[in-house]
N, C-alpha and C positions, 0 to 999 in steps of 0.2 A: 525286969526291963519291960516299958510301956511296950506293945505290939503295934509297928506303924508302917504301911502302905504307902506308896505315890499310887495314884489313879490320875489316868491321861485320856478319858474321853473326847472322843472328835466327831464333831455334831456338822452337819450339813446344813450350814447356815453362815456364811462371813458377811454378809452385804444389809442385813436389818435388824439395827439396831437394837430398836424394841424387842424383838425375839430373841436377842442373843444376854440379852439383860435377864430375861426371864428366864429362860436355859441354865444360866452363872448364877440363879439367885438360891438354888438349894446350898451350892457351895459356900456361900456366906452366910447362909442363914444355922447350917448344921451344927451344933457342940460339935466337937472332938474333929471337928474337918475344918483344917489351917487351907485357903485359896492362895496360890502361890503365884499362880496368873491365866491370865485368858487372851490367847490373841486370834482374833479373823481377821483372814485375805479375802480380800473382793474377788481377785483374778481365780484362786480356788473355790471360792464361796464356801467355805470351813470355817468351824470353830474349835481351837484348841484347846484343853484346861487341863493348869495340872495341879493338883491338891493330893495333901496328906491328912493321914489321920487314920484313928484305930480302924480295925473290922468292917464294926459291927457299926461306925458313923458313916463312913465310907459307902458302904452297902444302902444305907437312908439315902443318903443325899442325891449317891446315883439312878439308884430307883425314881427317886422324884423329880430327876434332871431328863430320865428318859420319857418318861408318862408326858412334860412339858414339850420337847422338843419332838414326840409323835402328833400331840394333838397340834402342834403348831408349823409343824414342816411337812408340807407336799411335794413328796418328787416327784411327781408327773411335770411339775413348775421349776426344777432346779434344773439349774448351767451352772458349772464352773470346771475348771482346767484339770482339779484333782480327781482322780477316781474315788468312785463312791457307790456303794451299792443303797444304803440307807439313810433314813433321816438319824439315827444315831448309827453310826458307820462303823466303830469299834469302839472297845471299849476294854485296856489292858490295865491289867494290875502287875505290880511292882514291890519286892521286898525289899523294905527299907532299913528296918531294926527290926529284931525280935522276931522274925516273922519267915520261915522256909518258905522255898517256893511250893511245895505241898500245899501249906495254907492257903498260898495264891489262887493254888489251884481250887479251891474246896472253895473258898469264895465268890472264884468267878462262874462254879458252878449253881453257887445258888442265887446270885445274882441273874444269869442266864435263867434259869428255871421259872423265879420269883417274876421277872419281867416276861415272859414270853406268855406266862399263865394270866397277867393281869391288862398285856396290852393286845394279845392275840398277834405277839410277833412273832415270826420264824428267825432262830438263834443259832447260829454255831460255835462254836469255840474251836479256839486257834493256839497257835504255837503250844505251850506248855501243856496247856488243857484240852488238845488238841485229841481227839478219840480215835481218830489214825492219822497216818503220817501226811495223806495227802491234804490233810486240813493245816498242816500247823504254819506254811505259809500264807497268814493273810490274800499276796495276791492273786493266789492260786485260788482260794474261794470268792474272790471280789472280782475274779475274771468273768468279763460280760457285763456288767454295772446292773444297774438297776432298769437300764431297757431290758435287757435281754437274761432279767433275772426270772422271769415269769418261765419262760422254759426249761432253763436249768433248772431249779428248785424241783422242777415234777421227776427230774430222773434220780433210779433209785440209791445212783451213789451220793447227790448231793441233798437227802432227805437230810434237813434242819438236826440238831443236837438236842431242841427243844422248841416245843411251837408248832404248829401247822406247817404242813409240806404245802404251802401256798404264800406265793409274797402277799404283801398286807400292801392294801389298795393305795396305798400315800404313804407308810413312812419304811415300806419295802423291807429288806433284811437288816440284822443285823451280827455284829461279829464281838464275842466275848473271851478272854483268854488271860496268861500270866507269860511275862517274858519278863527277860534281861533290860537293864533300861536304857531305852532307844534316845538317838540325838536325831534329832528332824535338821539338817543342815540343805542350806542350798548355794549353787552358784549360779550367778547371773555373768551372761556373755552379750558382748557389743554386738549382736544382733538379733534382725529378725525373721531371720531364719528358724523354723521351725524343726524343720526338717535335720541342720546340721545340730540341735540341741539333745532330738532323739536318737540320732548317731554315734555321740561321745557318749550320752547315755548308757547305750546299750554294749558301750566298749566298757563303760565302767562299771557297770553294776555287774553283779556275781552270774548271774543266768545268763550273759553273755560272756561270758568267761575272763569277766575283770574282779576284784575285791571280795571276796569271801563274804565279809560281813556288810556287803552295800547292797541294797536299793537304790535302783535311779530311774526315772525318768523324763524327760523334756517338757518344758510349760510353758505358753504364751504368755507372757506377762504385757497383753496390747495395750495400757496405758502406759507403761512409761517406751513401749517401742522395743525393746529387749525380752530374750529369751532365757532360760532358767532350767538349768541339770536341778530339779529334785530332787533329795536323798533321804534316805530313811538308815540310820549306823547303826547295824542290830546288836552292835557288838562292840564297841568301842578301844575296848583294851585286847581285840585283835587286828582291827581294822582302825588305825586310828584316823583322824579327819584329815590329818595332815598327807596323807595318803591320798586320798579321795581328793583333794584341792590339788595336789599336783599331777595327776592324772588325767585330771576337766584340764589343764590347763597344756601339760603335753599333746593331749587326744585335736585340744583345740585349734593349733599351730597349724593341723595340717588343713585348717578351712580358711588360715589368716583371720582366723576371729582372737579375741584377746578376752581374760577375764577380769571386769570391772568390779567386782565387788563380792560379798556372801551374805548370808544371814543365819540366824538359829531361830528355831519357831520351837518356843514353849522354854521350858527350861533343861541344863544337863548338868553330868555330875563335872566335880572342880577339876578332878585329874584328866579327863579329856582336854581340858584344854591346859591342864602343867605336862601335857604330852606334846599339845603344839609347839609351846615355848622351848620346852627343852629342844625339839631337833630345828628349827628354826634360829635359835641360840646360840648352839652346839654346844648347851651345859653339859659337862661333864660328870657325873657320879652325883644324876639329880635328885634332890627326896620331896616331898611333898612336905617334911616335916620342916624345909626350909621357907616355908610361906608363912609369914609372920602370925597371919590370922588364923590358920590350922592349929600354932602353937597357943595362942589367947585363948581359942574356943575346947582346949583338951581338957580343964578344968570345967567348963561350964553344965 
C-alpha cells in the first residue's frame, strides 16, 4: 500500500494575491503531491492548503513553500484577526494510508530540522511530536503572537526544538507537528459585538470548560458587520460539530444574538459530517456504508 499524508500548512498571507500564488505554486508543481485546495481570508489574513501525497514529495514541496513564504512575508507588516506567530505559522501532518503516526512524527521532525537549518528559523514542534507536554497544544506555544515572541523565545523553557533561540527578523516562528485531522469550522452571529463572540467562545471551547475536543475563539469579521466563534475540532469523532453549533447557539440566546450561518475552511473527512446528518435526521442504526458513493468508490 502507497504511503500517503494530508499536509495542512497555514501561511500568514490571505489579502495578496500574488504572494499567495507563489506560496501554492510548489503544491502544483511537486510529482507525488495531489493540491486539494487553498483558501485565504482577508479578515484573518491566512492562507490555508491542504494537499496529499507520499513522504518524501510532501517534505519537497513543503520545504520550498516555506523558504517562498519567508522570503516574501514580513510580520513586522501583518494585521489580521487570527493568531499568528509566524510567516509560516504551522505546519501539521496527517496519517492518511499506510502511514503511523510515528512516521508523522519522523517526518515532521525532519522537516523542522531541514527548515530551521536552511532558513535560520526557530521551530517547535507540537502536538504528536510534541518534546514535552507543555508544547503539544499549539496555543499554548503561539501565546503572545509574534509582538511579544521576541521575549518569550529567550526564556529557557521556551528554547525553539530547532533553530536559534531568537525570532527571525520578519518571518518570526514557526510551529511543526503530527495530529489527528482537525476541522477548521466557524460560526457567524447577527452581531457586532466583539466582546459577546469572545464570551460564548470561551464557554465553548475546552480550556474554559466547554468541548473537550474544541478550540474557539471570537473574530471581527468588520466587512460584512458580523462577528464569528472560530474553531479548530481536534477531534471530531469525540467532539462532533453538531455539538459545537449547538452550544454557539444555546450560549448565544443569552445576549439575544441569533446564528446566521457557518463555514469550513480547508477541507474534512466524510463521516464528520454523516455525523451531522445522522442526529439532525434522527437516522437510526446509520452506516456510512449507506452513502451510495462510499459503496461505488470500495472497488476503485
Amino acid at each position: 500500500m502507497a504511503k500517503i499524508l494530508e499536509c495542512i500548512p497555514n501561511f500568514s498571507e490571505g489579502r495578496d494575491e500574488e504572494k499567495i500564488e507563489k506560496i501554492v505554486q510548489p503544491f502544483k508543481d511537486e510529482s507525488g503531491v495531489k493540491l486539494l485546495d487553498y483558501s485565504a481570508d482577508k479578515d484573518h489574513n491566512r492562507l490555508v492548503v491542504t494537499m496529499i501525497g507520499s513522504p518524501a514529495a510532501l517534505k519537497e514541496s513543503v520545504l520550498e513553500a516555506m523558504e517562498i513564504a519567508v522570503d516574501l512575508i514580513d510580520m513586522n507588516e501583518h494585521t489580521g484577526e487570527h493568531p499568528r506567530m509566524g510567516a509560516v505559522d504551522v505546519v501539521p501532518f496527517t496519517p492518511v494510508r499506510g502511514v503511523t503516526m510515528e512516521e508523522a512524527v519522523e517526518l515532521s521532525n525532519e522537516v523542522a530540522e531541514e527548515a530551521s537549518e536552511k532558513l535560520d528559523l526557530p521551530i517547535y514542534l507540537y502536538e504528536e511530536a510534541a518534546t514535552v507536554s507543555e508544547r503539544e497544544n499549539l496555543a499554548d506555544i503561539r501565546r503572545g503572537e509574534f509582538e511579544g515572541f521576541a521575549d518569550k523565545i529567550q526564556k529557557p523553557e521556551w528554547k525553539p526544538d530547532y533553530g536559534p533561540a531568537k525570532l527571525h527578523s520578519t518571518a518570526g516562528a514557526s510551529v511543526v507537528g503530527a495530529r489527528m485531522p482537525l476541522v477548521a469550522f466557524n460560526v457567524n452571529l447577527d452581531t457586532d459585538n466583539l466582546e459577546i463572540a469572545n464570551k460564548i467562545a470561551r464557554k465553548v471551547r475546552h480550556s474554559g470548560g466547554g468541548l473537550r475536543y474544541c478550540k474557539a475563539i471570537g473574530i471581527d469579521l468588520s466587512e460584512r458587520g458580523i462577528t464569528q466563534v472560530s474553531m479548530n475540532m481536534t477531534d471530531y469523532t469525540k467532539t462532533a460539530l453538531y455539538q459545537s453549533y449547538e452550544m454557539i447557539k444555546f450560549e448565544a440566546e443569552r445576549y439575544g444574538v441569533s446564528v446566521i450561518g457557518s463555514e469550513l475552511i480547508g477541507l474534512l473527512p466524510a463521516q464528520a459530517l454523516f455525523d451531522v446528518a445522522e442526529h439532525y435526521l434522527g437516522v437510526e442504526d446509520f452506516s456510512a456504508d449507506q452513502i451510495m458513493e462510499n459503496r461505488l468508490l470500495e472497488d476503485l
